[in-house]
Structure formats: C-alpha cells, structure tokens
N, C-alpha and C positions, 0 to 999 in steps of 0.2 A: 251136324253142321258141315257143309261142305271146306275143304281145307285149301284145295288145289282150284287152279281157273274152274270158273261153273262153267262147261261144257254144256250147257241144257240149250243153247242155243243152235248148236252145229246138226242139232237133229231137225232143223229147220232145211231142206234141200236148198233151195237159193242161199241160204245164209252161208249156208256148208260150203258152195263152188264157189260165193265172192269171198269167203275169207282165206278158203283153200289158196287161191290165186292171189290176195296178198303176203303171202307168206313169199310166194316168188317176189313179187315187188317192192317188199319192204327191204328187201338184200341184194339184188339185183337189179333193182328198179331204182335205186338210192345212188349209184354211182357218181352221177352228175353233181350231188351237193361238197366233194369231194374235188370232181376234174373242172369245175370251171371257175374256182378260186385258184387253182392249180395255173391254169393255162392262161387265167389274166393275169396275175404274178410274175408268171413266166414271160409272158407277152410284153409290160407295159413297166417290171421292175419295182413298183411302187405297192400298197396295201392302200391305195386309195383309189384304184382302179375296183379293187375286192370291195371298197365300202360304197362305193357307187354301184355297181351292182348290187346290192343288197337293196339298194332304195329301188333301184328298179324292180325286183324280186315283187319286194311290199308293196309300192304302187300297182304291179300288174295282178297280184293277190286280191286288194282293196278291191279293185273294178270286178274281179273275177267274183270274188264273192259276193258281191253287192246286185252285181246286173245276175251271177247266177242263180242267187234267191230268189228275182223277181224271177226269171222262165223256170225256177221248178215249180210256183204257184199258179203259172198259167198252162204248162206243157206238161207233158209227157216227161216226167223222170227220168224214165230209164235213157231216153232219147238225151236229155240234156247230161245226164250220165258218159253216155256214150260221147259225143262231143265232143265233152270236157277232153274225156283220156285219147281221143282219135287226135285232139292238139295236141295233148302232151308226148304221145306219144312219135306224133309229127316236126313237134318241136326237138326231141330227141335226135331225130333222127338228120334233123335240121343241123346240130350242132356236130353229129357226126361227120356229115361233109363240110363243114368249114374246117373242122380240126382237120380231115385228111387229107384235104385237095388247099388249106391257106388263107379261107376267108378272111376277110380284112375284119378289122374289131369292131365297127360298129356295128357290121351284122353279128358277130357273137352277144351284141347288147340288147339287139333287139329282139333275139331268141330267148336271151333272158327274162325278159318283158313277157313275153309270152309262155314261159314254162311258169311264170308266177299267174300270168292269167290263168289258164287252164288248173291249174294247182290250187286257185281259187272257186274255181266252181265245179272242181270234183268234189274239196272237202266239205263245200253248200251240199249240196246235191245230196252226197254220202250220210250226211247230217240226216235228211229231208225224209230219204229213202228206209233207214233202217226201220223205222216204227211201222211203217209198211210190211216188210220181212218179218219182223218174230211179233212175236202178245207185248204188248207195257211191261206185264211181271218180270219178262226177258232183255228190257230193256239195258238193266244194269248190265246184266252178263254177258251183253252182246258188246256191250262198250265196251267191258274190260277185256274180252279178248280180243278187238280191235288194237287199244290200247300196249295191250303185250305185246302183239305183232309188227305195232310199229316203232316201237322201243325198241323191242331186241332189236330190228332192223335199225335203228341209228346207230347202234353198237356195233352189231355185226357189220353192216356194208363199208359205212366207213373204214372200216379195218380192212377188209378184203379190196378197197377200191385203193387204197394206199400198198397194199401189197401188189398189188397190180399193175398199177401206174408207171412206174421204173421198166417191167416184163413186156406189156400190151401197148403202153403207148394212152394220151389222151381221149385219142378218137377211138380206140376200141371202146372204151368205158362208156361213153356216151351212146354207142352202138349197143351195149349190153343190156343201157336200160331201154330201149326202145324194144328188144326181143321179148325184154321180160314183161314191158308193158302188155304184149299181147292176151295173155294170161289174162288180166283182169279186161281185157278189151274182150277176151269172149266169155267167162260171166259174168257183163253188164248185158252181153248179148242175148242172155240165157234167160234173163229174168223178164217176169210179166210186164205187159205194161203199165205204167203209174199213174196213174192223172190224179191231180190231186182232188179232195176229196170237198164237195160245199158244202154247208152247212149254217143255217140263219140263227146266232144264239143270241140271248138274251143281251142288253148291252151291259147290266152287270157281270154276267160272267165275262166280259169281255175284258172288264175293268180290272177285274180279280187277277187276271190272267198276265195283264199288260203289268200287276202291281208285281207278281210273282219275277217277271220276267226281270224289269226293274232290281228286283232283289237279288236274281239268281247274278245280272250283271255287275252289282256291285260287290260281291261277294268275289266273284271272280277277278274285279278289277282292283278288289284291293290287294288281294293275294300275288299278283303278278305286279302288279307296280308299285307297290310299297315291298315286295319280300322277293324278288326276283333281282339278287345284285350281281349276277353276273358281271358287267362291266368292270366291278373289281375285284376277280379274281387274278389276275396278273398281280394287282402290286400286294394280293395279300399273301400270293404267292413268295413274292419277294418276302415279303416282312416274315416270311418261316424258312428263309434262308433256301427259294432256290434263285437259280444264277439268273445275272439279267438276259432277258432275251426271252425267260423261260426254260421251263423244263420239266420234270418227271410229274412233279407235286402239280404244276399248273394242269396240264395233261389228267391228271388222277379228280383235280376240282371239274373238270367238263366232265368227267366220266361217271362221276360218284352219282349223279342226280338223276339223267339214264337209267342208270344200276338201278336206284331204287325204285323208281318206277316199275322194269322189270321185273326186282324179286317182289314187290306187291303184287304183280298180275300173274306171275306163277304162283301164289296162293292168292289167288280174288277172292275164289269161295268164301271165303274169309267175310270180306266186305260189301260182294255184290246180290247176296240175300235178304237182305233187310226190308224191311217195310214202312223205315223213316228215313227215305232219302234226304230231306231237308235238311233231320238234322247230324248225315252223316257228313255232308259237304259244309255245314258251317263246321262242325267239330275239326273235320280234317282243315281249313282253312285258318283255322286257330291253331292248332297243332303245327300247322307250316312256320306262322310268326313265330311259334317259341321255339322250332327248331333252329329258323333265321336267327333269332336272338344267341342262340346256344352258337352257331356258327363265328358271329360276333365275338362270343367269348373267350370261345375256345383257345386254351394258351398251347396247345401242342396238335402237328398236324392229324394226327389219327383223330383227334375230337372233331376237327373241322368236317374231314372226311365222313365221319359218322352222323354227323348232323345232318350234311348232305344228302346222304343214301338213307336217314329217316323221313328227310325233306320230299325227296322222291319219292317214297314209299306212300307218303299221306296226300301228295298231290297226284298220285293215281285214282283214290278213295274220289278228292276233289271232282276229278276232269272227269271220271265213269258220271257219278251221279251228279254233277250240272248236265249234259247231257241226255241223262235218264228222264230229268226232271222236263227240262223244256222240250223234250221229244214226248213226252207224254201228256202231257196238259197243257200244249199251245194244239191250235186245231190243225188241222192237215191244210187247210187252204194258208195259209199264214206261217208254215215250218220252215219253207225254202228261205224267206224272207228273215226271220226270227235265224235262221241257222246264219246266212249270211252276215248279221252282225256280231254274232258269237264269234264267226274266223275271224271276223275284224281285229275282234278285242283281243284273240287268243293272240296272233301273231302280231299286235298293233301293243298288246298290251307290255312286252317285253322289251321293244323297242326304245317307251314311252320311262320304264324303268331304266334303263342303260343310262338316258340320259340324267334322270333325277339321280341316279346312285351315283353319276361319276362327279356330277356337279359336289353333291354332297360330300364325295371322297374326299375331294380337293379342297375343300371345307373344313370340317371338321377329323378326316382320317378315315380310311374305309372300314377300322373295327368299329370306330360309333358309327358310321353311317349305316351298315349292316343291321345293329343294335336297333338304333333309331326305325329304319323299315321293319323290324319285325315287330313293334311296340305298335307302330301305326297297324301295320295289319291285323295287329291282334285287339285292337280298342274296335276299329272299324267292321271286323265282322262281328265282333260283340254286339255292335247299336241294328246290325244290321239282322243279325239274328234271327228275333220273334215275327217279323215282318215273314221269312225265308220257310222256319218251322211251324208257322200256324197256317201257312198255305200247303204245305208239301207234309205233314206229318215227323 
C-alpha cells in the first residue's frame, strides 16, 4: 500500500508540467486573496467594503463557472483554459496598476469581479480537462496532488504575502501573482488540444448517471452546509477565552482545517488507491459530521483543534474522490457543464452555511449549533448513501 501522495500520475508529461507550474501558483500566484482585503480596509476603514467584495468574488465565480462549463462542452479546452488564466492573469495585472499609480475604488471592484470570473472558469475547465490527461484509475491520485498543492498554497502564500506586505508594498503583491501566473499560462500552452469528446448513450445510462450526480451533490451539500461553521469560530473563539477582537486560538481555528487537509495529501497513498470510491466519500462525509460534533463538544482548546485537523484530513478523502467520481462516469460532452455546478456548490456551498450557522449561533449558542450540523450531516449522508455506493462501488 502506498503511504505518501501517489505520485503515479506525474509520470503523465502534461500532468507533470501543469502541476509542476501550480506549485509556483498556489504560493505566488495566492497573493491577491491576502492584498485586496488588505487594501479595501485600508482604503474605505470599514470590513464591509471586504464583505461586499466577497459577494462580488461569488457572483463573478457563479457566471464564471456556469458559462465556463458550457464552452468547455462546445470548444477547445485547452483554449477555454488558456482564457480563463490570460484574464486572470490580466486581472492581476489590472490591480497592479491601480494599486501603483491610485486607481479609484470602483475600478479595484470591478477587477474583483473579474478575478472571480476567470477563477470560475479555470476551476470548470480544470475540472473538465484532467480525465483527458491521466487513465480513470489515476483519477483519484491526480486530484489528490492537485488538492496538496493547493492547500499547502493557502498556508504557505498567505503567510509569505503577510510577511511581505509591510516590506513590498500592496502593488508589488499583486504584480507577483501575475508573474507567477505565467507558469501555468505556458503549461496550458503546452498541452494537446481538447475538444470534447461525442457520444450517443443509451437514455438510461443517462438516467443512471444524472441519479449518481444527484447523489454525489447531496453528499457534498450536506457535508459543507450542515458541517462547515465557520462563521462561528470568532465567538467560540471567545468562549475558550481568547481576547475580544481575536487572537492566537481564532488564527489556529482557520488554520487547523488547512492543516489537515494537507497532512491527508502528504500521505494520500493512503486513500487514493481504492477501488470503492463511493464509498470512501460517503464514509469520509460522515466521519466529517462526527468530527463537527466532536468540535462541538470539545471542553478544552487542543480538542477543538484536533477535531478540526481530523476534519481536514477526511474532507481531503471527501473532495479527491467526488471528483474522481463525476470525472469518470459523467461523459466528456457533459463534464464542463457537470464540473461547473460542482464550483457552484463548492464555493456557493460554504457561503450558504455561514449563513445557516450564524443564524443558529444566535439561537441556540454556537456549541449546539455546531453539534446540531454535525448530527444533520451525519443522518443525511446516511439516507443518501446506498443511492452513492450501488452506483460508484
């Protein structure tokens, strides 16, 4: 049994130069989510300048993903690839010059708009493309070192664009990630063309297929909107005695979930060998509710923490093999499409919790309301289950 990332996939050339080149972009390409909470804060004084940009973010994500699904099912992949990241990186490069030369704010809004659009139809696209690059069998192990690379990159960049900031100034940071964009701007360049691929099937397999999808998205949607409470980690922060405002512990709760993620994909081997993906993604979906619940409970901070970085750890297991799953048994004329509602939910679905948890917090308290979403997650992928594992093994 493999222990460490399954590497079996980097012996793919294409796969080898697009992952090589996020390795630059998850750390130097991450800047931006760092310098332009930075620089509207700075700008306008207020964190509701930062939470309206965020809805612009989402918004311009939603369109991204939704119209980029439909051109990877009609074009040229790599083309719509290409694209994507020649905005983003355009957008970069966009926010570079306002930050240097004093653009007014509502062009720094609309560039926001637009790094969320392009950010939405790279991660279509990217989706769309992988099952192209390696065999099905590699599927898992391609997601998981995707998945490492862009974890540690939340970890890492973050930290180095905050070291940075005070030394370089806002507009260099934004100028960083646009150099490093090149990287992956020329191995999208590198790779074959894609067109997607026809195919006339049966309309019950088609049935089959839509019921899987179905399944894969409720699974997914329970897990992120009933077990995703972020929103109250501030006051649970509080309630274990750090200062108001925040501090070390709240810092430790963003960081812990990250983390686990992480140390999952530096051993994936582990997880991404299997031959029942179905039902390694309901299991790890359940495993998240009872770590949530465990979180919930927790009477001392090292428990909470630990909960969390098991939380992360199983929701790597989760995010490789839904992926696996609907990259391999959706057809290729229909992936771009099927992938763009996946971005929806992924970053649509988190959102969707902030609000249910915080409403609940104010409710009932945010340890039961923690408690409470991890019960719902765990009954719901329960029913949803046999549906998940009699399609997918």
């Amino acid at each position: 049994m493999r222990v460490l990332a399954d590497r079996r996939p980097l012996a793919v050339p294409a796969f080898r130069r697009w992952w090589t080149a996020s390795l630059v972009t998850a750390i130097g390409g991450s800047f931006s989510v760092v310098a332009v909470p930075a620089q509207l804060y700075t700008a306008t004084g207020t964190s509701a300048a930062v939470g309206g940009a965020a809805v612009l973010t989402f918004a311009g994500l939603t369109a991204g993903a939704l119209g980029g699904g439909v051109l990877a099912d009609r074009h040229d992949r790599r083309r719509v690839l290409l694209a994507g990241q020649s905005v983003l990186a355009a957008t970069c490069t966009g926010l570079w010059a306002q930050a240097a030369f004093g653009g007014a704010l509502p062009y720094l809004l609309v560039l926001v708009l637009f790094q969320g659009l392009a950010f939405g139809v790279i991660s279509t696209a990217t989706g769309a493309v992988l099952p192209r690059l390696v065999p099905s069998e590699l599927l898992a192990a391609a997601n998981g070192l995707n998945s490492l690379v862009r974890y540690g990159g939340s970890i890492l960049g973050p930290v180095l664009a905050g070291l940075l900031l005070p030394l370089t100034g806002v507009a260099n940071l934004y100028l960083f990630d646009a150099v490093a964009l090149t990287a992956v701007l020329w191995a999208v360049f590198r790779l074959p063309p894609l067109y997607p691929e026809r195919r006339t099937d049966r309309p019950a397999q088609r049935v089959r297929v839509s019921r899987l999808v179905l399944a894969v998205l409720a699974v997914d949607l329970a897990a992120m909107v009933f077990g995703m409470p972020i929103a109250l980690f501030p006051e649970l922060a509080r309630h274990f005695g750090d200062p108001a405002g925040g501090g070390l512990l709240l810092g430790l709760f963003y960081a812990a979930y990250p983390a686990g993620v992480f140390l999952a994909g530096f051993f994936g081997g582990v997880f991404t060998g299997t031959a029942h993906p179905g039902r390694m993604m309901a299991g790890a979906a359940i495993a998240w509710g009872v770590a949530v619940v465990l979180l919930g409970l927790a009477s001392i901070p090292a428990l909470a923490l630990l909960a969390l970085v098991v939380g992360g750890a199983v929701n790597f297991v989760l995010s490789t093999h839904r992926n696996a799953i609907t990259q391999a048994h959706v057809d290729d004329e229909m992936r771009g499409r099927i992938q763009g509602v996946l971005t929806v939910v992924l970053y649509g679905g988190p959102q969707l919790a902030n609000l249910l948890h915080g409403t609940a917090g104010a409710l009932v308290g945010p340890r039961a309301a923690i408690v409470a979403g991890g019960l719902l997650t765990v009954t719901s992928v329960v029913a949803v289950r046999p549906a998940l594992v009699q399609r997918t093994g």
